[in-house]
ZAKE-354214 format. One line per 2 residues: number of its first residue (from 1); for each residue x, z, y of C-alpha. Coordinates in nm, 4 decimals, m for minus. Each point is the difference from the previous one (the first is absolute). Example, Ala and Ser with C-alpha at 12.3 -4.5 7.8 and 13.67 -1.06 7.14 Angstrom:
BEGIN
1) 1.2300:0.7800:m0.4500; 0.1370:m0.0660:0.3440
This chain:
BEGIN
1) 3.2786:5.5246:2.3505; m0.0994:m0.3547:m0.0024
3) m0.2149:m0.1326:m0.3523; m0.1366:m0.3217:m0.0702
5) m0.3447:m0.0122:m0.2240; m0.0784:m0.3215:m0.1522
7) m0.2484:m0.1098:m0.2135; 0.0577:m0.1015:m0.3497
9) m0.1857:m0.1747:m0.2715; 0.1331:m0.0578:m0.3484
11) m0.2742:m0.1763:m0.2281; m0.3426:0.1912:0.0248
13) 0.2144:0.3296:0.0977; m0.0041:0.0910:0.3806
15) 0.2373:0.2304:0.1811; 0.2635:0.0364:0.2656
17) 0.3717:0.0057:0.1123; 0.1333:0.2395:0.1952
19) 0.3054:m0.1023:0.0932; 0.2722:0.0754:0.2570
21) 0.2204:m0.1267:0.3200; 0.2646:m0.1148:m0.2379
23) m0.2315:m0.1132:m0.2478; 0.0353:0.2217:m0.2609
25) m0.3751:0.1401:m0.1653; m0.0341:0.3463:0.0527
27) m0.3254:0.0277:m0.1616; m0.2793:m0.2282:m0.2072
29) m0.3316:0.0362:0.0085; m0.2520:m0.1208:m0.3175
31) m0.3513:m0.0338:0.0420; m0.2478:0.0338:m0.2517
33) m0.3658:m0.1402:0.0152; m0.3042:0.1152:m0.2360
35) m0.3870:m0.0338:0.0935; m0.0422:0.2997:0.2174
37) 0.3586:0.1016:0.1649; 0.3519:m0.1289:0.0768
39) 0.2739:0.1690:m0.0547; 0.3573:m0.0134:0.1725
41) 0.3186:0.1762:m0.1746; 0.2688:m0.0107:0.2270
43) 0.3646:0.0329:m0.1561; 0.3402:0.0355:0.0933
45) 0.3172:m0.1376:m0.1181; 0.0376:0.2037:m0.2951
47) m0.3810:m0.0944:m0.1003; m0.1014:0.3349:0.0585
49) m0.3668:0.0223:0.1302; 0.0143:0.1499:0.3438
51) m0.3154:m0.0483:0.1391; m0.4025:m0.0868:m0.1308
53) m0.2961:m0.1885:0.1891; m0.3197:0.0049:m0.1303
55) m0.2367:m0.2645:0.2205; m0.4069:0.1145:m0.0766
57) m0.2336:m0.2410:0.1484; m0.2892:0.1852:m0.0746
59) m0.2552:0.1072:0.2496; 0.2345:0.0281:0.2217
61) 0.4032:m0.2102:m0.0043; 0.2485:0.2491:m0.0482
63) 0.4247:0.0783:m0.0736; 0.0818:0.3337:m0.2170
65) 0.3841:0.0128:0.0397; 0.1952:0.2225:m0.1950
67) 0.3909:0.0913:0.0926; 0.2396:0.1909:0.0784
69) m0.2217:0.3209:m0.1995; m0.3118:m0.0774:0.2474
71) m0.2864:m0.1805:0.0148; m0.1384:m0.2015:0.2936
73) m0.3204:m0.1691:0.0419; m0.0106:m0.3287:0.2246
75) m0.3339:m0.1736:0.0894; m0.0281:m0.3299:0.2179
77) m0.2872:0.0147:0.2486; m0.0522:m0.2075:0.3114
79) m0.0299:0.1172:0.3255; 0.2111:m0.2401:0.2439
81) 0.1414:m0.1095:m0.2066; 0.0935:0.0090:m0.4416
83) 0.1498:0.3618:0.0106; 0.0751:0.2869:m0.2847
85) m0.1119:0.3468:m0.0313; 0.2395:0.2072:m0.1475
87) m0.1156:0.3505:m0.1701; 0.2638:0.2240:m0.1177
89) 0.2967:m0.0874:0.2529; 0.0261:0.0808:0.3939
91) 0.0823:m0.3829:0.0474; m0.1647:m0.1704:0.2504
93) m0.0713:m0.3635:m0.0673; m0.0157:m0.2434:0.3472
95) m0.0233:m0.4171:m0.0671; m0.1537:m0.2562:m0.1801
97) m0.0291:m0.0552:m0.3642; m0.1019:m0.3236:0.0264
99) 0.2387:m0.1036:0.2224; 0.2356:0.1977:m0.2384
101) 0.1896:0.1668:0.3186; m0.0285:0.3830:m0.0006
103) 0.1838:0.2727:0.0521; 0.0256:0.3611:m0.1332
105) m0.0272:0.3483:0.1924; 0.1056:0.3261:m0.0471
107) m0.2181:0.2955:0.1489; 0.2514:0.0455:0.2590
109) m0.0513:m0.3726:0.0364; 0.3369:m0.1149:m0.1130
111) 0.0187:m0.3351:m0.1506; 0.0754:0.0674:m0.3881
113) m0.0430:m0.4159:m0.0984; m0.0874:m0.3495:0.1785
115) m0.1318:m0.2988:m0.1652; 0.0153:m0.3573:0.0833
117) m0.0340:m0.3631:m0.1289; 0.2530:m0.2023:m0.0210
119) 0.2176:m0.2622:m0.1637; 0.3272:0.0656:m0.1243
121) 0.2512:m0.1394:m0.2121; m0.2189:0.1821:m0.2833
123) m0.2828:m0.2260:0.1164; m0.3327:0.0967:0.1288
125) m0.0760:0.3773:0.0086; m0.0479:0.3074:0.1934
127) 0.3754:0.1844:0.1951; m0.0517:0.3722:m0.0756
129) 0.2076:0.2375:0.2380; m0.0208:0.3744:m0.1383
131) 0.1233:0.2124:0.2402; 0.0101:0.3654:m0.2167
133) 0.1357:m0.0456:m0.3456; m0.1587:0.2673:m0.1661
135) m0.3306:m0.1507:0.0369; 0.1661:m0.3713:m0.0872
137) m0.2549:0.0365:m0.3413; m0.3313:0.0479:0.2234
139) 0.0967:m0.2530:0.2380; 0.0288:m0.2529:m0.2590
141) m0.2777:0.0929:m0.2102; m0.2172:m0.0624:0.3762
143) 0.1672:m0.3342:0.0041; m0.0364:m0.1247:m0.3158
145) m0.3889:0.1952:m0.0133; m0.0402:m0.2455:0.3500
147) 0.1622:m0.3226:m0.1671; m0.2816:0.0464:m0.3392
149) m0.2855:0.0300:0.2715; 0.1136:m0.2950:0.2065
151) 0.0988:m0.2181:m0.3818; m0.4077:0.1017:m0.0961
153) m0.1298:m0.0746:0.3664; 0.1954:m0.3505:0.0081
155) m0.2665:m0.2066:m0.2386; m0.2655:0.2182:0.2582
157) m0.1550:m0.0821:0.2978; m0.0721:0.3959:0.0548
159) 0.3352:0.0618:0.1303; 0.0068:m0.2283:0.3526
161) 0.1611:0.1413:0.3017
């Protein structure tokens, strides 16, 4: 299944659009800003919340994700390249954050989503191909978790690759 995330500002509010092949939004994501955290409520159609990112940057930069009943931790380190550790899943991740082209693995190293730039007749903003649609919610909570880190690197010079 083929999904389209773009980015979205109305007034001082942030969030995104996920949206589909035939244009149609599938779900919308609000994000919320306060001194120490940011917080992402992704929704679907009916406005039902369906998935919850919590971005720390304390010590250490870090995602708490909660969906589908779980809970999944996802921290951006830097080896070769901008990458996330994920605690709580058997996902592999393999790409570049900063690049914002990456992939996710299964244990049995299936693909389960891909992520790419692009422009589209939405605009500007990442293609998402998810692969197993019972982990559609995790897939896009990476994405959009990926798409707040690279929105908070962009007025950074940390983030160069």
């Amino acid at each position: 299944m083929k999904l389209f995330l773009k980015r979205d500002s109305v007034g001082a509010e942030d969030g995104f659009s996920v949206l589909t092949e035939s244009a149609g939004l599938k779900y919308s994501v609000s994000v919320f800003t306060d001194k120490t955290r940011q917080k992402a409520l992704i929704q679907d159609s009916s406005g039902s919340t369906v998935s919850e990112i919590i971005h720390k940057n304390l010590v250490v930069q870090y995602f708490a994700v909660k969906c589908s009943g779980r809970f999944y931790v996802l921290v951006p380190y830097r080896k070769e390249c901008f990458t996330f550790m994920i605690y709580g899943s058997t996902y592999r991740f393999a790409g570049s954050l900063g690049r914002g082209r990456f992939s996710l693995f299964d244990v049995d190293k299936s693909p389960v989503m891909t992520q790419k730039k692009c422009w589209s007749r939405f605009g500007d903003g990442y293609q998402l191909e998810i692969f197993r649609e019972d982990q559609e919610l995790f897939a896009l909570s990476c994405a959009v978790s990926a798409a707040m880190f690279l929105a908070a690197a962009e007025s950074s010079t940390v983030l160069s690759e």
